[in-house]
N, C-alpha and C positions, 0 to 999 in steps of 0.2 A: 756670187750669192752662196749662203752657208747651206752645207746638204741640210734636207728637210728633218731630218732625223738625228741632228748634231745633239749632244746633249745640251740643256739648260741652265743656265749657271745658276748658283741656290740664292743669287740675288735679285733672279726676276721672276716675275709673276707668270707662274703655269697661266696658260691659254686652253682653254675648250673647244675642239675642232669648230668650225664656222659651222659642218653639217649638220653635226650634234644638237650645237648650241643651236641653231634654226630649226632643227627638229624637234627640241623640246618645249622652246615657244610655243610652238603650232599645239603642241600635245596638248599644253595648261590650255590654252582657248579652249580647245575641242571635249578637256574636261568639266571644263568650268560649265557647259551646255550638259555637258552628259550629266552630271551630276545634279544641276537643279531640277532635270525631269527624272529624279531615279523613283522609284515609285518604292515601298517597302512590301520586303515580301513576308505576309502574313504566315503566324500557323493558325488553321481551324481547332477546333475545340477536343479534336482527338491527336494533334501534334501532327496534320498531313500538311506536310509543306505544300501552297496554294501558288505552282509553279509549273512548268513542263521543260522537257529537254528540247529545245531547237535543233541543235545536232551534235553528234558523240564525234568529239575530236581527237584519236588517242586513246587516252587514259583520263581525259577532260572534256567539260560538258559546254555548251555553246545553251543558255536559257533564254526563253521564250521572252521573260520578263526584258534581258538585257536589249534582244531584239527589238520587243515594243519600248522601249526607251530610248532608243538610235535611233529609230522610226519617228519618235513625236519628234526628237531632236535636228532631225535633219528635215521634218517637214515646217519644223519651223522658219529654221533658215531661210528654207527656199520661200517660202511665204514670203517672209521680212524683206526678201531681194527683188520682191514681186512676180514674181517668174511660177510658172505653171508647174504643180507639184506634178508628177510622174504617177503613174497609176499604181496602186498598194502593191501589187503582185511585182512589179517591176523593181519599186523601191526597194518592198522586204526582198528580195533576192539579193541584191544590192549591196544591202546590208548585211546580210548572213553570210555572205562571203566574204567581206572585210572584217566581220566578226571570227570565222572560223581561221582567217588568215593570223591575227591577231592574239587567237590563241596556241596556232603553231609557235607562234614566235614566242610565247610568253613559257610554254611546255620546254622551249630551247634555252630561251635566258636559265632557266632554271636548269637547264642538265647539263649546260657547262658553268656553272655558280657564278651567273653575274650578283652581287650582291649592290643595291643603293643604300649609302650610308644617311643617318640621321644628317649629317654636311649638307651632303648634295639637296638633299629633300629641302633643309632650312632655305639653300641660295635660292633654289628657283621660287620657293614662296614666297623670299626676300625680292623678287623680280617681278614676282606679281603683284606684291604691294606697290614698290615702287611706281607701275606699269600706272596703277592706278589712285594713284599720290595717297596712299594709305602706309601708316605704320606695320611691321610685321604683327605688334602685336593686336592691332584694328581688325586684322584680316579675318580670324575665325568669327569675331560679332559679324561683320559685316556677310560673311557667308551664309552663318546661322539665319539672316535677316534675307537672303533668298534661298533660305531653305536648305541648306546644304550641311550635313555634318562634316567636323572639321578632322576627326580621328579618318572617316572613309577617305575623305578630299584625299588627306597626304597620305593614305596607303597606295588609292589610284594614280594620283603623282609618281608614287615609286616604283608602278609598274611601268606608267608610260617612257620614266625615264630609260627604266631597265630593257625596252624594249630597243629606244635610241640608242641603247651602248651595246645592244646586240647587233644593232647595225650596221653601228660604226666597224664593230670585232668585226663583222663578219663578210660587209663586203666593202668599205671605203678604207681599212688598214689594209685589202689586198688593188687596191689599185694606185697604180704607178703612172710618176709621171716623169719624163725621161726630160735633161738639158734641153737636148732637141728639139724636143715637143716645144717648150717653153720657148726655144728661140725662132719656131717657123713661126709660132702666133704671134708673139712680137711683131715677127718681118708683113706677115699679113693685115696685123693691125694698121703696122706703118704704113703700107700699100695704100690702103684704104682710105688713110688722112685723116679720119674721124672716129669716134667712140661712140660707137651704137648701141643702146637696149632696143631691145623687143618685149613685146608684151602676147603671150603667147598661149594659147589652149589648144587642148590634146586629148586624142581617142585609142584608148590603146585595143585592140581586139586579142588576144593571147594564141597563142596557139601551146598543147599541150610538148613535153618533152618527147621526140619520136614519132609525131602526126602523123597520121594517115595519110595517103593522098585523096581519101575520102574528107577527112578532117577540113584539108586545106583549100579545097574547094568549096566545101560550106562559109569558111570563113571568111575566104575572100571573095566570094558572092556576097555575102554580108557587108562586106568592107566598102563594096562600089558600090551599093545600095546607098551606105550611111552620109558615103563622099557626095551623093548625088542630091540626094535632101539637103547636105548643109551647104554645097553648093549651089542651089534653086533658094534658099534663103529662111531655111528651117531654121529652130536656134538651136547653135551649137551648146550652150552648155546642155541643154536640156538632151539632146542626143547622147553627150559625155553622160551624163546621170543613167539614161537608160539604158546606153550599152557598151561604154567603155568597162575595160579591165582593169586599166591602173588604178592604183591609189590615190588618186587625183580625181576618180568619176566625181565621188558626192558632193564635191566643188566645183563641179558645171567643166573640168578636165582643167584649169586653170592652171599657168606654170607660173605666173607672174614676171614682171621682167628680168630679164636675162641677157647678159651679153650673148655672140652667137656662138664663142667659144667655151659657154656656160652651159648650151645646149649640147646633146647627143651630135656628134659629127655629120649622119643623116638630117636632121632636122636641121640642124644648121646651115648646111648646104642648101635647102630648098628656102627656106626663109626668109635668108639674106636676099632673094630674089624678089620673093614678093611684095607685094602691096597691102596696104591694110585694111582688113576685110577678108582679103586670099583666103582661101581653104585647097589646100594640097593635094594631089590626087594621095592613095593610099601608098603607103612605104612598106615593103617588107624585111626585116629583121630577126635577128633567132628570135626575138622575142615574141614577135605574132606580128598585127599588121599597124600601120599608124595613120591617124589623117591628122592634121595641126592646121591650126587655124590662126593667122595674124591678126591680131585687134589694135598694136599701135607699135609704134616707134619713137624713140626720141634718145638724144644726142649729152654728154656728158661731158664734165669739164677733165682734163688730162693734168694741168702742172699741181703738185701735191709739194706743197711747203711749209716743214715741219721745226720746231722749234728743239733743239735738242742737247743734250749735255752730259759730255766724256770725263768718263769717273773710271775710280780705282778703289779696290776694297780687300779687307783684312776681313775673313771672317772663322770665327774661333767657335766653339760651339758645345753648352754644357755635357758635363756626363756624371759619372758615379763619383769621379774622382774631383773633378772641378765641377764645384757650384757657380748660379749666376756671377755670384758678388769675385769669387777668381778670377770667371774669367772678364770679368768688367773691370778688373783691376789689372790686366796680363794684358790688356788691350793699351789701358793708362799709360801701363809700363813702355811699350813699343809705340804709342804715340808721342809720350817724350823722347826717345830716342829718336826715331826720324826727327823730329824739330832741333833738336841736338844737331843733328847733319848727318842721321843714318839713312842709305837707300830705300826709299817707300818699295819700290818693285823686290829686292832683293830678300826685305824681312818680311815682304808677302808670298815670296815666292816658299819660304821655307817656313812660315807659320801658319798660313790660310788653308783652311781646312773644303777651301767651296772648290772643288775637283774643276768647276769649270772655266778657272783666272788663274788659279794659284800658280799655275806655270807661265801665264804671262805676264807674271810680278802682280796678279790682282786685276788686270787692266779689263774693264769692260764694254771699253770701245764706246763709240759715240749711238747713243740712245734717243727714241723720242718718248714726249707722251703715254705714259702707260705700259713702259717695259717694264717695272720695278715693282715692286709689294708695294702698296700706300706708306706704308712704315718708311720704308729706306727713300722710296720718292720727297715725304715730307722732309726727311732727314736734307738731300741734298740739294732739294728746292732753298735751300735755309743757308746754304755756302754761298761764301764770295770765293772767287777762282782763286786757286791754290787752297785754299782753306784745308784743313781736316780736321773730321767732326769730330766731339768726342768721342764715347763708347755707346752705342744706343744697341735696342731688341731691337729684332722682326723674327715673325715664324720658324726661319731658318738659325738663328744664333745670336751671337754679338758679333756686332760689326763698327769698326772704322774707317769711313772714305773720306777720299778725297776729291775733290771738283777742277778737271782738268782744262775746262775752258765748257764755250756756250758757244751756240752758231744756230744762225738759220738755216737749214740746209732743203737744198732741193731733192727731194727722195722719188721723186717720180719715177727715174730708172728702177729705183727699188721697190717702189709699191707697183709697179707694171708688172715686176718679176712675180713678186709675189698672190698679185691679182692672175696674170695670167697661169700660176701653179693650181690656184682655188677656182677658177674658170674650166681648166683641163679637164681637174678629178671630177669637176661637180659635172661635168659636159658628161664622164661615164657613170656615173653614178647611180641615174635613174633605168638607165637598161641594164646594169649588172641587177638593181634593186627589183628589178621586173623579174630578172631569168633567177634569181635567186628566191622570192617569193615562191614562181612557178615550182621549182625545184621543191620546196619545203611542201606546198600543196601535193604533188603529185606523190611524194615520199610518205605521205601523212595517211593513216587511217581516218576515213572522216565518212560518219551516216547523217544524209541530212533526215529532222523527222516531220519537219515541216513544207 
């Protein structure tokens, strides 16, 4: 398996980590709600803005308005799910936490310069049209038509992304996952004979950086208390709502399914044990305390058989000196000579400008499905074996390939390597995202005023 951090060659298609890209789905839903209850904030008739401070985060303000807008927003939800709204004092706390958390993070993106580009903002819009068989450019009427301005929509878009790519920086590029790792879960998966998800919720109680042993006694008084209600047959989410810590509360503490090597290594250990229904006694952690609760199980299929096809390419790429129409004709030039009987690998090796083949004479090794830019996939979808194409664009330059054969291949060993890579990291993710939170909160000046 190629290390995770190998370079890309400029003829396939960049990928968006899984974390990310899962993170910022969730964000467009959770905006799409935020945004149709935003209320407008008036000025009176002498210019006094008709607003109050919730709490001073910083050098940034956490507003009243935003707070009653989360509030109708998630009281809605829980309505819609039929489930017992939480008492107002319980909820607004709730929420002004994940609001104040949310503005650390946004104070952060900005003092180390995340910037989201007009790009990024287009795709994900381009994603939630799609999402909801609407055109891009459908989308502002349709929003306008539940009320939503479409200039605020993608400014909030581009915070929430910026928010995920702060995440990403800051705590899933520093987590690592070693060969080893990868191959004890393999051998445990094998062990086991089967491919299990779980479907899994969760109470996190925090404990601050440095606790007391005053601190830690409340907490875990607290913690057997909450285990004992959801064990006697309380509901769980609604416990998660009123006194979890994660980021997960105001969704009833909800992880969704998960393999068990996708889960935190504690939790996964107690999990794989139980029955569905279980509720755990409480876990302790740097992060504070944990109860999780199993709602279901079920089994997945293992062989993964993929359709795929080993290419080689020539890729040349305009500049000051050479325009298109050059190098589309310097490409001509060296595809009649290979047809002539010159070495494909050899005059790729010393023309091809993509750093990441040109030294294996172009060779891109055998691909499936959605390794390539659309551009170059259409291209080679279009070959009969051996063929080489003409001179075609894609984002990266001009290019000429060749189509080295087709196969059905079984990639199972490979997608196992790979799923168990994104099972590991995502398995640490949420407890570094906990102790990293904690950290930013504790570091943070923050008054609440309400």
């Amino acid at each position: 398996m190629k290390p995770h951090n190998e370079d890309m060659s400029l003829a396939m298609k960049p990928r968006l980590p899984k974390i990310l890209a899962t993170a910022a789905c969730a964000a467009i839903t959770v905006l799409l709600a935020t945004l149709a209850a935003a209320q407008t904030r008036e000025l009176g008739a002498r210019g006094v803005l008709l607003d109050r401070v919730a709490a001073v985060v910083n050098e940034g303000v956490v507003l009243k308005s935003e707070l009653d807008d989360q509030i109708n927003v998630v009281t809605q939800r829980i309505e819609q799910q039929n489930k017992e709204v939480p008492p107002l004092s319980v909820l607004r706390q709730q929420i002004l936490d994940r609001l104040v958390l949310q503005e650390i993070q946004w104070q952060r993106a900005n003092r180390v310069g995340i910037k989201v580009s007009d790009e990024m903002v287009n795709d994900a819009l381009q994603e939630t049209a799609t999402r909801n068989k609407l055109t891009l450019s459908q989308l502002p009427e349709v929003l306008e038509s539940q009320g939503l301005n479409y200039a605020s929509y993608r400014e909030s878009l581009r915070k929430e992304i910026a928010l995920s790519i702060l995440r990403q920086r800051d705590v899933v590029s520093h987590i690592v996952v070693t060969p080893r790792e990868i191959e004890q879960y393999l051998a445990k998966e094998s062990k086991r004979g089967e491919n299990i998800e779980y479907n899994v919720s969760h109470i996190l109680l925090s404990l601050p950086l440095g606790a007391t042993p005053d601190q830690i006694e409340k907490v875990t008084a607290r913690a057997k208390e909450i285990h004992d209600r959801a064990a006697a047959g309380e509901d769980f989410s609604q416990l998660a709502i009123a006194y979890s810590n994660s980021q997960t509360a105001l969704d009833g503490g909800q992880l969704g399914w998960k393999k068990s090597a996708q889960l935190p290594s504690f939790l996964a250990d107690v999990v794989t044990g139980m029955q569905p229904g279980g509720v755990s006694e409480p876990l302790r952690t740097p992060s504070g305390f944990h109860i999780v609760k199993l709602n279901d199980r079920r089994g997945a299929a293992d062989q993964v058989m993929v359709n795929q096809v080993h290419v080689r390419h020539i890729l040349i790429k305009p500049n000051e000196i050479q325009d298109d129409q050059t190098v589309r004709q310097k490409l001509m030039d060296l595809r009649a000579k290979i047809l002539a009987g010159d070495d494909f690998a050899a005059i790729a090796a010393a023309t091809s400008e993509d750093p990441g083949s040109a030294s294996d004479g172009g060779d891109l090794g055998w691909n499936g499905p959605g390794a390539f830019v659309p551009d170059f996939d259409r291209v080679v979808n279009s070959l009969q074996e051996n063929e080489i194409s003409e001179p075609f664009h894609t984002q990266y330059g001009w290019h000429i390939v060749q189509l080295l054969g087709k196969r059905v291949h079984d990639s199972t060993k490979e997608q196992q390597q790979q799923l168990a890579f994104e099972a590991l990291r995502d398995s640490k993710v949420e407890e570094e995202t906990e102790i990293w939170l904690r950290r930013l909160r504790d570091e943070a000046y923050v008054e609440l005023k309400m």
